[in-house]
C-alpha positions as CSV (number, residue, x, y, z in Angstrom):
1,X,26.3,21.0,52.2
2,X,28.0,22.0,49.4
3,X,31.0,19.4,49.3
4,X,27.7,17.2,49.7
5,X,26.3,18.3,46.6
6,X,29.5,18.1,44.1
7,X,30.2,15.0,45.5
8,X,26.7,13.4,45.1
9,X,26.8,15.1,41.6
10,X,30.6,13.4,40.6
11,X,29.2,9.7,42.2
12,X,25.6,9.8,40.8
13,X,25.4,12.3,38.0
14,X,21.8,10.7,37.1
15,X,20.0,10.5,40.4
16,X,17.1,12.7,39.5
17,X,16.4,10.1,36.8
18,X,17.1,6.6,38.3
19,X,16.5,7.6,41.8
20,X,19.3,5.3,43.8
21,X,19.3,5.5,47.2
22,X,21.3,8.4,48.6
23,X,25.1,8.1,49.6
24,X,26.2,7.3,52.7
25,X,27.7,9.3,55.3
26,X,30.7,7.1,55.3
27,X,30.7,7.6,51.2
28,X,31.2,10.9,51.8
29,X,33.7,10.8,54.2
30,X,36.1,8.6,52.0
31,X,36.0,11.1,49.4
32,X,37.1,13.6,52.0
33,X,40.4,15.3,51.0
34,X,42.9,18.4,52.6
35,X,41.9,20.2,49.1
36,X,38.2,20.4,49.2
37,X,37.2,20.1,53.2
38,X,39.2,21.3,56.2
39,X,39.8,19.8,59.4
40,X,37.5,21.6,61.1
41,X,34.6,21.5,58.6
42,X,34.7,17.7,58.7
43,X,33.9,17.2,62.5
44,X,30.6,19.2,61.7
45,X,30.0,17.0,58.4
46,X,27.9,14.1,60.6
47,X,25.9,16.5,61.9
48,X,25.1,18.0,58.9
49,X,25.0,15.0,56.5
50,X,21.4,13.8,58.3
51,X,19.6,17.4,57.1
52,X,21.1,17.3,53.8
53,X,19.8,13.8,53.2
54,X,16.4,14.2,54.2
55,X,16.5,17.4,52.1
56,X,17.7,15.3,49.2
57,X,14.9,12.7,49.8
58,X,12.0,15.5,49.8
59,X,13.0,16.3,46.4
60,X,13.6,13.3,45.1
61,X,17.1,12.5,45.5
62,X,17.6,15.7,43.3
63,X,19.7,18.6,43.9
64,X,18.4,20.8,46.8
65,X,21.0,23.7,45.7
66,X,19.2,25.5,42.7
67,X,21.5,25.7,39.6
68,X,21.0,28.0,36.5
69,X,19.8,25.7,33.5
70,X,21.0,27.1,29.8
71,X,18.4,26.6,27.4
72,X,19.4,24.0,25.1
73,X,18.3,26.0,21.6
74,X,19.7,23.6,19.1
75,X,17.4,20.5,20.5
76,X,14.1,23.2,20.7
77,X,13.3,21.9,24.0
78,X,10.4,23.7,25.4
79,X,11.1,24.6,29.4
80,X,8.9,26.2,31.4
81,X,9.2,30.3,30.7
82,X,8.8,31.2,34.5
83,X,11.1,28.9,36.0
84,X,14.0,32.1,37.5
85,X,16.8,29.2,37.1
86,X,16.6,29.1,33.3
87,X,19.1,31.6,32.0
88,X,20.2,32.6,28.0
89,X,16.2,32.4,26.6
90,X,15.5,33.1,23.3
91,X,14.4,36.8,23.1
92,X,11.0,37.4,21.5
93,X,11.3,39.8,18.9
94,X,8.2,42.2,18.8
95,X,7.6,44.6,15.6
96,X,6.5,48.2,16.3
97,X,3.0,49.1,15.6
98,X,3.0,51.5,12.2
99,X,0.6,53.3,11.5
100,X,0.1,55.8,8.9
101,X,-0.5,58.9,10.8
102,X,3.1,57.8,12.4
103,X,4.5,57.2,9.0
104,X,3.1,61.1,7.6
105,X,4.8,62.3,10.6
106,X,8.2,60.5,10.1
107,X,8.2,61.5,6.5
108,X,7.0,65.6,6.7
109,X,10.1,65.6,9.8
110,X,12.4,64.5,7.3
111,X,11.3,67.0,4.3
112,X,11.9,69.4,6.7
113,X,15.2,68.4,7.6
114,X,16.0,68.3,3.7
115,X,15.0,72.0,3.2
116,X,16.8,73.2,6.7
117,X,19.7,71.2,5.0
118,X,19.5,72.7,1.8
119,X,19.2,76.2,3.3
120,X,22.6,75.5,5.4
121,X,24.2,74.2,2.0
122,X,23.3,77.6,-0.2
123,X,24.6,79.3,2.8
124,X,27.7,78.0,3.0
125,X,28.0,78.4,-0.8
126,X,27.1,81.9,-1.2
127,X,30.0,82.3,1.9
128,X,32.7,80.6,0.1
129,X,31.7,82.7,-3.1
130,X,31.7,86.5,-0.8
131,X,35.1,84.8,0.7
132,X,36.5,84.3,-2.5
133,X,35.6,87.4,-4.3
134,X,37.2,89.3,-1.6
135,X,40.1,87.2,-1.8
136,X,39.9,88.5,-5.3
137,X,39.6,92.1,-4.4
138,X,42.8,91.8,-2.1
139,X,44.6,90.5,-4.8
140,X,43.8,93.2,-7.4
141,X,44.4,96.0,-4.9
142,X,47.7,94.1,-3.6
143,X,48.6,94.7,-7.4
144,X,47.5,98.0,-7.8
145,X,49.6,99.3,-5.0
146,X,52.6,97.4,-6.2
147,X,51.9,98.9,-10.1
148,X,51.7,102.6,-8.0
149,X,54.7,101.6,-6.5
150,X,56.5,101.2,-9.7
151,X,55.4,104.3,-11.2
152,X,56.5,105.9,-8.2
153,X,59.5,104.9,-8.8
154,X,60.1,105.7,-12.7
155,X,58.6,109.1,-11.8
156,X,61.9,109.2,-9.6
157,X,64.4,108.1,-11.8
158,X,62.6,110.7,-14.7
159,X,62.7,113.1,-11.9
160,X,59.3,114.0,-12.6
161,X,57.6,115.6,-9.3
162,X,54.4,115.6,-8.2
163,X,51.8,114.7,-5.6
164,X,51.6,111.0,-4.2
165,X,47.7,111.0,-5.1
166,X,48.8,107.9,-7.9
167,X,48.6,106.0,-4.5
168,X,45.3,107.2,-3.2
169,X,42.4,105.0,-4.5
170,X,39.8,107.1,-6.4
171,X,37.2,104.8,-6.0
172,X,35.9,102.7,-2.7
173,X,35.9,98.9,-3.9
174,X,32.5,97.6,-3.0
175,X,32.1,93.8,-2.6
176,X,28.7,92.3,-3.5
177,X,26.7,91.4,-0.9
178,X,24.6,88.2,-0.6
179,X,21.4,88.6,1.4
180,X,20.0,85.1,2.3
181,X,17.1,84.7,4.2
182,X,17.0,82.1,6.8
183,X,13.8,81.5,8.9
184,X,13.8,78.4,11.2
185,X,10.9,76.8,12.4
């Protein structure tokens, strides 16, 4: 049936419109070919030619194998919405209902997201500034201990003696601390 249906559709591409009479078996047969219809498939094509062609003649000599149509949207030709066979439809483009108790909503969410932002970007500034002032502090006692060192040294060479408490730290260095309060909601 289906050889039936390319080949009607090759010999009379506008039978829907000017609705010739259908082809003949023996039309069919001479477009037979070892490509498109086996040996064995033609024996069976008489006895299937006579359903296909009354088939054919119910619908008006149209095609009795449903196609997919594409909608032609350059040539705004209105089709029938619930016909299944009509494929690539314009989509209808719907706008979301606003209203303003949505919009006060959207809008308080997103304050609140500025401050919880805000609050994460003082935190991680008053963290840099405690990393960087102990940085400092390691620096300073890094050259302290080397200054000790030295005097150490020229207390040697003098050959001054004495007790090693030039390397003991008199005083405990206290960093600064930053208390930040965070509450989350």
């Amino acid at each position: 049936m289906q050889f039936f249906e390319e080949t009607a559709a090759a010999k009379q591409p506008y039978a829907s419109v000017d609705n010739p009479p259908v082809l003949s078996c023996e039309q069919f047969e001479q477009s037979f070919d070892d490509e498109s219809i086996d040996i064995v498939t033609r024996a069976f094509a008489r006895e299937i030619y006579p359903h296909w062609k009354e088939a054919r003649e119910k619908q008006n000599n149209t095609a009795i194998m449903p196609t997919l149509k594409t909608l032609n949207i350059e040539k705004n030709v209105e089709l029938d919405d619930s016909d299944p066979y009509v494929c690539f439809r314009r989509r209808e483009v719907r706008l979301t209902r606003k209203t303003r108790g949505r919009d006060a909503q959207v809008a308080e969410k997103l304050k609140t997201l500025r401050h919880e932002l805000e609050r994460a970007r003082q935190l991680l500034h008053h963290v840099k500034q405690r990393e960087q002032l102990h940085q400092n502090q390691l620096e300073v006692d890094r050259k302290i201990f080397e200054q000790r060192n030295h005097l150490k040294e020229v207390k040697r060479k003098l050959g001054i003696k004495g007790d090693d408490e030039d390397f003991i730290n008199q005083k405990v260095s206290i960093l600064p601390v930053c208390f930040v309060s965070i509450s989350v909601h």
